[in-house]
C-alpha positions in Angstrom: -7.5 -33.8 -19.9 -8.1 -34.6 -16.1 -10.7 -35.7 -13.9 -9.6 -33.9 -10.7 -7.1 -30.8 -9.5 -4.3 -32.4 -7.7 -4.8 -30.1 -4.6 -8.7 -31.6 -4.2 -7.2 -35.5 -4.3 -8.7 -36.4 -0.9 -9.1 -39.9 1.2 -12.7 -40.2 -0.8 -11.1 -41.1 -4.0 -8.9 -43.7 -2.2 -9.1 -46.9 -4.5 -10.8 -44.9 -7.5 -9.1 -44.3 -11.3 -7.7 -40.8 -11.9 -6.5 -38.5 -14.2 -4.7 -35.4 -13.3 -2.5 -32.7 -15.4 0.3 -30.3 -14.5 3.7 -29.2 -13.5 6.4 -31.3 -11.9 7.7 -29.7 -8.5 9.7 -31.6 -7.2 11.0 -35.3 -8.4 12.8 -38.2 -6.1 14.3 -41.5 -6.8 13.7 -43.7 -3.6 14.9 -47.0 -3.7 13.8 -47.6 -7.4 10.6 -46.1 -6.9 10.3 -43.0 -8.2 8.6 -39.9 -6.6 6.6 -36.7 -8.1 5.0 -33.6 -6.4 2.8 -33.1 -9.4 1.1 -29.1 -9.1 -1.6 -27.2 -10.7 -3.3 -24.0 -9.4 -5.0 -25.9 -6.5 -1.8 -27.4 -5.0 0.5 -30.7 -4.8 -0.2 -34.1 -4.9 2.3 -37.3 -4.7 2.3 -39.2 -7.7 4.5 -42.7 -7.6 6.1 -44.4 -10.4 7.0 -48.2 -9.3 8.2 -50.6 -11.7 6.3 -52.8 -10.5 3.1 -51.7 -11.8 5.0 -50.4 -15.1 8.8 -50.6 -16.3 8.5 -48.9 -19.4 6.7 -45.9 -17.3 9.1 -46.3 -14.6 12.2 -45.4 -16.7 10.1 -42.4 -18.2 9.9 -40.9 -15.2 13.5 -40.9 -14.4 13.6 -38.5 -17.8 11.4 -36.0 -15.9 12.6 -32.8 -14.5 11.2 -30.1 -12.8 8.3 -28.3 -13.9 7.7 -30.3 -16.9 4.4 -30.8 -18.0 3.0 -34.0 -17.6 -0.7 -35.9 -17.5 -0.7 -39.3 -15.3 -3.6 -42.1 -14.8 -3.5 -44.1 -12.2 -5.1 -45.6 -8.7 -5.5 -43.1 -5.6 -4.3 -45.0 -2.5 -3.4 -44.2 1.2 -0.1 -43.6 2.2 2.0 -46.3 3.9 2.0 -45.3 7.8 4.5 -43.6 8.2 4.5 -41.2 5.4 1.6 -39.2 5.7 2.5 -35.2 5.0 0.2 -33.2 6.8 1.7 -30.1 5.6 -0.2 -29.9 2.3 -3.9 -31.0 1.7 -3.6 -33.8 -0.2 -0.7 -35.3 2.4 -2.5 -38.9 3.2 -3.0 -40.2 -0.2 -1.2 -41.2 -3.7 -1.3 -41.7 -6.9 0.0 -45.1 -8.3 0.8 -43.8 -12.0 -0.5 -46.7 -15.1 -0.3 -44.2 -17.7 2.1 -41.2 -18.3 1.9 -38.6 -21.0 4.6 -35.6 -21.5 2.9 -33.0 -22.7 6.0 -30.1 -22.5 9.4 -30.3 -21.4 11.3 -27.3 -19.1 14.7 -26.4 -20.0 16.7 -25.3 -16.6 15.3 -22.9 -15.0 16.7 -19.3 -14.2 15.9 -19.9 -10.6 13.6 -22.6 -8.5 10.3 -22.0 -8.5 9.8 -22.3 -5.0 8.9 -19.5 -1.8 12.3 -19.3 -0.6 14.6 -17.5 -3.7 17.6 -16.0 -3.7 17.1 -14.7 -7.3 17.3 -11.3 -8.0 14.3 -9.4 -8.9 15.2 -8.1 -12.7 15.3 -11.9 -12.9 12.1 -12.9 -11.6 10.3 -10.3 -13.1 11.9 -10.9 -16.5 10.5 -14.9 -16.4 7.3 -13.0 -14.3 5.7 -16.1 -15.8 8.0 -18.9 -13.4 7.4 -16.6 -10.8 4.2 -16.5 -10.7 3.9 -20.2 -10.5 5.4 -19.8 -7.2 2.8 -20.6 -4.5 3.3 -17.3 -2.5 3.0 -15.2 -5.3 0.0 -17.3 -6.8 -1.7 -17.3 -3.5 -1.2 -13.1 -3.6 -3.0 -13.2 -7.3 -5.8 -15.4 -5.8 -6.2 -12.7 -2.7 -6.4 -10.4 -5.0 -9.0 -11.9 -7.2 -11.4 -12.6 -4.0 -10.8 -8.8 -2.6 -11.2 -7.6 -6.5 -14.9 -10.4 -6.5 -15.8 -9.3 -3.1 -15.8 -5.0 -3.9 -17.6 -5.8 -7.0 -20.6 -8.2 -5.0 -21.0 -5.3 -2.0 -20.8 -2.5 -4.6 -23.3 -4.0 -6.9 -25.9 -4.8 -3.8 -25.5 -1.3 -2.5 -26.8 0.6 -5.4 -23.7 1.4 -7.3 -23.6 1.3 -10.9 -20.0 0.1 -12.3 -19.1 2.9 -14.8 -15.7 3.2 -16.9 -14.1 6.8 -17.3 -11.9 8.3 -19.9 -8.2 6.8 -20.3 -7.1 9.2 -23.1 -8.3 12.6 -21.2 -6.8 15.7 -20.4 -3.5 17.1 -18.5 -4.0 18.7 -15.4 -0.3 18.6 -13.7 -0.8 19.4 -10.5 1.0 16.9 -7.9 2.7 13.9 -9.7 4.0 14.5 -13.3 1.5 12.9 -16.0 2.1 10.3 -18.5 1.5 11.8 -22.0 0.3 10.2 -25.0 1.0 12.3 -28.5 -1.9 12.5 -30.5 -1.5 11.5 -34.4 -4.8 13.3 -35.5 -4.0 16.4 -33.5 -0.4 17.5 -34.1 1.5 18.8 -31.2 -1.2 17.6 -28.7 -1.2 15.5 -26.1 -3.3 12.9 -24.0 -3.0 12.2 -20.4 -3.6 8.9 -18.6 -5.3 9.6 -15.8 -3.7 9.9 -12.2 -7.2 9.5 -11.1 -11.0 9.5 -12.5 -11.6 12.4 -10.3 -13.4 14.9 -12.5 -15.3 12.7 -14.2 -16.6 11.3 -11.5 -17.3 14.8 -10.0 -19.7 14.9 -13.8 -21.2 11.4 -12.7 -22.7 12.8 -9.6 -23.8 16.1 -11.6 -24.9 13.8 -14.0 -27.7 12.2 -11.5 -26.3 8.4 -11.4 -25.7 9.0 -7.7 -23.7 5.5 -6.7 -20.5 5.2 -9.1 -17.6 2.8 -8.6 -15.2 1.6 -10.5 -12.2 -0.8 -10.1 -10.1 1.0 -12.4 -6.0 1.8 -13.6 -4.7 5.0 -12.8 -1.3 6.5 -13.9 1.4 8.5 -11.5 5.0 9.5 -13.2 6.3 9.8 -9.5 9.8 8.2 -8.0 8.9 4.5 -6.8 9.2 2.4 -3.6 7.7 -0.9 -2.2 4.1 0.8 -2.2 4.2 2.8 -5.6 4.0 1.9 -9.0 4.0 4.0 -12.2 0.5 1.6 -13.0 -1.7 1.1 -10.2 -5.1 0.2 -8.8 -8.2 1.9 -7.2 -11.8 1.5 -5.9 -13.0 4.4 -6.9 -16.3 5.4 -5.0 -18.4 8.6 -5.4 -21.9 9.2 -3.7 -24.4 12.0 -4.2 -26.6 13.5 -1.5 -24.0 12.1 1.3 -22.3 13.4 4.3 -18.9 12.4 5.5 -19.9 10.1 7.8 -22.2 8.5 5.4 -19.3 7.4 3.3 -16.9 6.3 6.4 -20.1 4.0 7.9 -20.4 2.3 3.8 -17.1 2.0 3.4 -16.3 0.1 6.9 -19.4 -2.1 6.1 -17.2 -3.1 3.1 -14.0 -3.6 4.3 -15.2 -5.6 6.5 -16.9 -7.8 4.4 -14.0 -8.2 1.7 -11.6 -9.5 4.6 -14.4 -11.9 5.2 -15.0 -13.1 1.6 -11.4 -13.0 0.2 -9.7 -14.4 3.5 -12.2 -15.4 6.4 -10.9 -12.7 8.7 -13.3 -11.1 11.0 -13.1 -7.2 11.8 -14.7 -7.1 15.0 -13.6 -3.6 16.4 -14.8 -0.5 15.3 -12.6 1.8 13.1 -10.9 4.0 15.4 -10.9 7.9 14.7 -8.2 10.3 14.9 -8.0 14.1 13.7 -4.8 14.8 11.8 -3.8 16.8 14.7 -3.6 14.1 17.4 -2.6 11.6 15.1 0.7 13.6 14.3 1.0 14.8 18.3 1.2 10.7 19.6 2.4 9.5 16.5 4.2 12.0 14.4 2.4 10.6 11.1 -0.8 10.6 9.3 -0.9 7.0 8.7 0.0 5.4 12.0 0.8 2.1 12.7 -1.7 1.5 15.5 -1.2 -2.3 16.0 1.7 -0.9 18.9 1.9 1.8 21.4 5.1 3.5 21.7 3.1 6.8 21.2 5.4 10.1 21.2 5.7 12.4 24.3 5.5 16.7 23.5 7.7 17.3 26.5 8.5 20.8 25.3 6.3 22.5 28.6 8.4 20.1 30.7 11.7 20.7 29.5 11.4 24.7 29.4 13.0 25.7 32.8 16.7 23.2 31.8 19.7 24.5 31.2 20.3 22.1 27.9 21.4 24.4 25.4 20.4 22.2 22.7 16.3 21.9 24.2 16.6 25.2 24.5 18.0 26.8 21.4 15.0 24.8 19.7 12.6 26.3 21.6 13.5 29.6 21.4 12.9 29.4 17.3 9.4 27.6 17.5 11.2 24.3 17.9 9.3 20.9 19.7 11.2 18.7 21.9 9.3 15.2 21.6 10.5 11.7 22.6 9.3 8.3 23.4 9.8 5.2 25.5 11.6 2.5 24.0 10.2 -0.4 26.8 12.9 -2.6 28.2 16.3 -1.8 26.1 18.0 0.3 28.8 20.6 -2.1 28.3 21.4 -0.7 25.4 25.1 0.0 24.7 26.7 3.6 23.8 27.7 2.0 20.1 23.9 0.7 20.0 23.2 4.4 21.2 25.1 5.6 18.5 24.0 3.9 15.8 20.7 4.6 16.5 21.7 7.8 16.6 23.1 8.1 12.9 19.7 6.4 11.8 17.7 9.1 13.1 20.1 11.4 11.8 19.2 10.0 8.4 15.8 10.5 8.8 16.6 14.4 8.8 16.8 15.0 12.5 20.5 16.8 13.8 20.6 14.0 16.6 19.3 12.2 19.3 19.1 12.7 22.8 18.5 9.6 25.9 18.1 8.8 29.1 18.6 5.7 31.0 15.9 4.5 33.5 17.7 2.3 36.1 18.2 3.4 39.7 18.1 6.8 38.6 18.5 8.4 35.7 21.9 7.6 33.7 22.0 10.2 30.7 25.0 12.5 29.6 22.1 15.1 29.6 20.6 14.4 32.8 23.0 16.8 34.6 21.3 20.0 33.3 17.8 18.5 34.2 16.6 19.5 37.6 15.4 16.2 40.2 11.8 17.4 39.7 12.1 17.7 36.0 13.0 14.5 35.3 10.6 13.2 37.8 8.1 14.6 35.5 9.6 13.2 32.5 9.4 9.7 34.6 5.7 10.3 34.9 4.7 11.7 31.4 6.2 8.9 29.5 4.8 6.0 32.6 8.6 5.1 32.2 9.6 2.0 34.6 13.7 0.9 35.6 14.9 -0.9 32.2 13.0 1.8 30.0 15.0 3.9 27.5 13.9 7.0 26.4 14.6 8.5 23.2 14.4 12.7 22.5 14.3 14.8 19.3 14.9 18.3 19.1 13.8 20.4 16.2 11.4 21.8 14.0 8.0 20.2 14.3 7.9 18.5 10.9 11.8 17.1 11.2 10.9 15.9 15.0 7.5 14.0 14.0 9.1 12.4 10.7 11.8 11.5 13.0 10.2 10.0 15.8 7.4 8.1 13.6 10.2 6.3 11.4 12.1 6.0 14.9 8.3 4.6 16.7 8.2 1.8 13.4 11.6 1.2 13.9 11.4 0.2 17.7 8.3 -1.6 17.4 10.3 -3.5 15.2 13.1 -4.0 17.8 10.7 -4.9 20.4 8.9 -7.8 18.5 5.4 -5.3 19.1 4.1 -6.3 15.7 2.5 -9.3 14.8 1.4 -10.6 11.9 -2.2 -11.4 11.3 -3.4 -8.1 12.9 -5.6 -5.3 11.6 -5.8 -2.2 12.8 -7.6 0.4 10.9 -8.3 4.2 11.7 -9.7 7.0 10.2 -8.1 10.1 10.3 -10.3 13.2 9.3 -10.2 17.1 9.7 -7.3 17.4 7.6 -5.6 20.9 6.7 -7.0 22.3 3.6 -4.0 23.7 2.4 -0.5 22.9 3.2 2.7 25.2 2.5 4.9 24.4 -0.2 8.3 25.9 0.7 10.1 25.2 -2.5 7.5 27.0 -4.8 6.5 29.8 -1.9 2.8 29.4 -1.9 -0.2 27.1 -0.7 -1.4 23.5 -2.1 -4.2 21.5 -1.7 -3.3 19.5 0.8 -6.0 16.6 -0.7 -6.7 18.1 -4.1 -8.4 21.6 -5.1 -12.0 20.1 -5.6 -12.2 19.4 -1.4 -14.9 21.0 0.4 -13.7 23.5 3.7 -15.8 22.0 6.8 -18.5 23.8 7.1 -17.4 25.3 10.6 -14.7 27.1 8.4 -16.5 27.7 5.6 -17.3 31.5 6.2 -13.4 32.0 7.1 -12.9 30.4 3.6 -15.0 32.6 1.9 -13.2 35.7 3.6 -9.7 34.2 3.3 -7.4 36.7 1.2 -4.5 35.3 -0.4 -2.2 37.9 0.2 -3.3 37.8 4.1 -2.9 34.5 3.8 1.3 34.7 2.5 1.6 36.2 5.5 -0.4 35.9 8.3 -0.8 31.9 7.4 -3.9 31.9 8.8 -5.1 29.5 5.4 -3.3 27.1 7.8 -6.2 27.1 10.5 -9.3 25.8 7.5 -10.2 22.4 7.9 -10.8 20.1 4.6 -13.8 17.7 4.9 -11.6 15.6 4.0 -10.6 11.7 5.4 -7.5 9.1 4.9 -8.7 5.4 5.8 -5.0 3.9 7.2 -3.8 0.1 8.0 -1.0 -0.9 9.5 0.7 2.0 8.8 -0.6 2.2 5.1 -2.7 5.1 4.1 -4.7 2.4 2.5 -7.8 5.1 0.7 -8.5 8.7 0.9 -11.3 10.9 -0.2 -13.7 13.7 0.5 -16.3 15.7 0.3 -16.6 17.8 -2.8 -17.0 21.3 -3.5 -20.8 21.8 -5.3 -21.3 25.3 -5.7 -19.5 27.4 -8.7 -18.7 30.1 -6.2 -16.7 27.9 -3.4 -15.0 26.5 -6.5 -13.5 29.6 -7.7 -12.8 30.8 -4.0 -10.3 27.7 -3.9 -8.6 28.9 -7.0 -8.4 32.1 -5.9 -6.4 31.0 -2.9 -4.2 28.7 -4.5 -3.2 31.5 -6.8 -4.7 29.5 -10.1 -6.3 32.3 -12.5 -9.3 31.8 -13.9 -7.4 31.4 -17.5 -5.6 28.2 -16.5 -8.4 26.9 -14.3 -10.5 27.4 -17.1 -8.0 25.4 -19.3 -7.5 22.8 -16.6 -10.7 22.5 -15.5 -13.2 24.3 -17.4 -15.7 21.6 -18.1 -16.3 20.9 -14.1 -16.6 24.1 -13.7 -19.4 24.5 -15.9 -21.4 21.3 -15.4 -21.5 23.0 -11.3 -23.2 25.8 -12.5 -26.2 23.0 -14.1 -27.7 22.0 -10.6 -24.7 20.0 -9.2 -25.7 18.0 -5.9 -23.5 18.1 -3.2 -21.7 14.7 -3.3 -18.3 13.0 -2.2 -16.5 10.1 -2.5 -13.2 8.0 -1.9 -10.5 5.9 -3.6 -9.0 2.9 -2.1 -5.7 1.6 -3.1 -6.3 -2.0 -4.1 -3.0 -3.2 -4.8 -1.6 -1.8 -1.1 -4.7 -3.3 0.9 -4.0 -7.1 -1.2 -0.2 -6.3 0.2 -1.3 -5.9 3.4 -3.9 -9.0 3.2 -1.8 -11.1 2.2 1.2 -10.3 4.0 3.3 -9.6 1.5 6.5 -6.8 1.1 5.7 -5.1 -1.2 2.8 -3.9 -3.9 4.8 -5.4 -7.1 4.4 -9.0 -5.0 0.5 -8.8 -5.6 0.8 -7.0 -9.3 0.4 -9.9 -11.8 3.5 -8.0 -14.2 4.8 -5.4 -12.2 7.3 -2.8 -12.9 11.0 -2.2 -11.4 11.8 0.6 -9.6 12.8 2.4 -12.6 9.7 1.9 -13.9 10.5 -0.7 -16.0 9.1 -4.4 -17.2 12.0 -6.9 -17.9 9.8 -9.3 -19.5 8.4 -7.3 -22.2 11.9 -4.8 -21.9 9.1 -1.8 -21.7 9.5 1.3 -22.2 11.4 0.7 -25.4 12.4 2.9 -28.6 10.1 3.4 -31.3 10.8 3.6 -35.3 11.5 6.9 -37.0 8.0 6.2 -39.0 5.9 6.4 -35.7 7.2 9.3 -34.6 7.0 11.2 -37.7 3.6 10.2 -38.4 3.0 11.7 -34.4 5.0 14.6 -35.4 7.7 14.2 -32.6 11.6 15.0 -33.4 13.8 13.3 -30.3 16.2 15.7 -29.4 18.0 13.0 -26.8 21.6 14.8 -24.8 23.2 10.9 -24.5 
């Protein structure tokens, strides 16, 4: 139906025939001669309609609308000067049309199928198939496709074999609720999609394949936002016989080369390294956004011998006083003051505290500081005349979340982060357990199959959980654990496995799972360790957040070919949806619904 893709029209087919195929995008009657942007997947190319060459086609195309479908012949020929568009590829030649063929009309259109939309998006997503055909979100699909093309080619050259896993497995609820699926042949039991192929990856590496991936679907019943969807994509890695820094060196090597093949970006720096513990001391986060400074100040030492009440009350309960430097805005106003105020205030802090850096120091505060004190603070944050600095008072976790959504915030404010930079980091030695304060007892801070370093792995194996209630001393063992982070994404995460039956059970112990429900959760891992299980680890990168961040886009549903809404929902095929009574009696489900 065509001999060329209008995007690849070039100068060489000047004076040649032509056929092409494909959507009208835009259509303009100059002076009797009649315009067409004609577009396919490649791109745009001008197609003319002059009645001088044709009447009968001539008044044709004044029936043509956008995004109709259409196939022209006709003669490539340089644009008159004047007129060349340099903008799009094909932007110094034409296409005289001789023949014209309609192959599908468009009725009007829900919204223009164009970058720049207004439209809302239940709307977009419920004609998913218009907006796709918009170039941003096509050019995202075609990112994704290369970054998808380039995992596979490394992966494959490495040594790894490309294995699927289970979809229909087993419920293990720990973390994020499951998605169940109600078995017909087994009354009254359930399937689980899988919020990850961890165990059975984990039997992979015990089985002796040794190099596993898989690009592969995973399923999470969690509340959404911009990087979360109930549906979502991994690389899924797991190695036998490695070390940590084994996997980290492999999985650079790869990055590195997918940014190459899928977008000709060049990585030149080396991955930059952070524990968890300096990465939440100058940043207040575990995924830092390292493409700007602005890196938080612990002034608590400093601030010790004032006499403001508020610093001090926090101290005295095991409180942090942290701030930054917000370069420059000194000329802030007490109602911008303010208002900044309220937005940390939504981020869970009780307020915010400043200073003014000008001649001296101009800060309702500053009074109860003494001259040398707030020479120090001068010196610890490198603060200049014009700076602002910006304090929070509080418990540790409240003052980093805070500060670290105050830090994004400012960078914002300052213009510090540009687009087209990459700054990856690796942040490693990870808590093993973390304190959940609604249900009173540890978690996995990873998940419960992650190995203890093995500098804490003899304090592991004489942990006690009751010790551990209350002398928190579980807090002080260190996971072999590691998140790989992006521009403020926590962009893949994995570890190091537990091999050995008897670690395995240790971990269970301490997260006060008996060995009946382990058993039930988990019994078949726990078996196949005790039949010669090497020790192995792995990781998981989130493909569908690293396309976002590659192709500059908002959010993850932007880069999802039919995404869902934030309830969780797909307008264009109106999923989820009811079911007849038949299915769910032949399922042996009875709906008891509270409208």
């Amino acid at each position: 139906m065509r001999t060329h893709l209008c995007g690849e029209v070039s100068t060489k087919e000047i004076g040649s025939g032509i056929k092409l195929v494909g959507w009208t995008n835009k259509w303009r009657d100059h002076g009797g001669v009649v315009f067409i942007d004609l577009r396919d997947r490649s791109g745009l190319v001008q197609v003319v309609f002059s009645p001088e060459v044709d009447v009968e086609i001539h008044k044709a195309a004044h029936r043509i609308r956008n995004e109709f479908v259409i196939q022209v012949e006709g003669e490539v020929r340089e644009r008159p000067e004047g007129t060349v568009n340099p903008s799009i590829a094909t932007g110094q030649v034409e296409v005289v049309v001789k023949k014209l063929k309609v192959l599908n009309e468009c009725k009007p259109l829900p919204f223009m199928v164009e970058d720049e939309t207004d439209a809302s998006e239940s709307l977009r997503y419920k004609h998913r198939y218009l907006d796709l055909r918009r170039p941003t979100i096509l050019q995202n699909i075609i990112i994704r496709h290369k970054a998808a093309k380039a995992f596979r080619n490394y992966l494959d050259s490495h040594g790894f074999l490309d294995i699927e896993t289970p979809v229909l497995t087993k419920s293990t609820p720990e973390g994020a609720r499951d998605y169940l699926v109600p078995s017909r042949t087994n009354p009254g039991h359930f399937f689980a999609l899988p919020q990850s192929p961890q165990i059975f990856k984990q039997i992979l590496m015990v089985s002796g394949l040794e190099r596993y991936y898989q690009i592969v679907r995973c399923f999470r019943d969690e509340d959404l936002r911009a990087d979360r969807q109930p549906e979502f994509t991994q690389v899924d890695m797991e190695m036998s016989f490695v070390k940590r820094e084994d996997i980290m060196a492999i999985v650079e090597d790869m990055i590195e080369k997918v940014f190459n093949d899928a977008m000709g970006v060049e990585i030149a720096e080396p991955f930059k390294r952070l524990t968890y513990n300096d990465a939440m001391d100058r940043y207040g986060s575990d995924k830092p956004d390292l493409r700007f400074g602005l890196e938080l100040k612990n002034v608590s030492d400093i601030i010790k011998d004032t006499s403001f009440k508020v610093f001090l009350d926090t101290l005295s309960t095991g409180g942090v006083v942290k701030g930054l430097n917000a370069k420059g805005l000194a000329e802030y106003s007490r109602k911008d003051l303010d208002d900044l105020t309220k937005e940390v205030q939504g981020f869970g802090a009780k307020g915010l505290a400043w200073m003014k850096v000008k001649k001296g120091i101009e800060s309702p505060i500053a009074k109860f500081f003494p001259e040398e004190t707030l020479k120090a603070l001068i010196d610890v944050f490198e603060a200049e005349e014009g700076d602002l600095l910006l304090f929070v008072a509080d418990r540790t976790d409240i003052v980093n979340d805070a500060l670290s959504r105050l830090r994004n915030e400012m960078g914002k404010r300052l213009d510090l982060i540009k687009d087209g930079i990459y700054k990856f980091a690796w942040i490693t030695d990870f808590p093993l357990f973390e304190w959940n304060e609604d249900e009173k007892r540890y978690e996995a801070m990873h998940h419960p199959f992650t190995s203890p370093m093995e500098e804490d792995m003899e304090k592991f194996l004489a942990a006690d959980y009751i010790g551990a209630i209350h002398e928190s001393h579980l807090q002080d063992i260190r996971a072999e654990s590691y998140d790989l982070v992006l521009n403020g994404y926590e962009i893949g995460g994995g570890s190091i496995r537990i091999h050995k039956k008897d670690v395995q059970d240790r971990m269970f112990q301490l997260l006060n799972i008996s060995r009946e429900d382990a058993d039930m959760k988990f019994g078949f891992l726990l078996e196949a360790l005790e039949y010669g299980a090497p020790p192995h680890g792995g990781i998981a990168l989130g493909l569908d957040r690293l396309v976002m961040i590659m192709a500059g886009a908002q959010s993850i549903r932007d880069v999802i070919a039919f995404p869902k809404t934030q309830k969780a929902a797909c307008p264009l095929s109106n999923a989820p949806s009811k079911v007849d009574a038949r299915q769910l009696k032949e399922l042996s489900i009875k709906l008891d619904i509270v409208e």
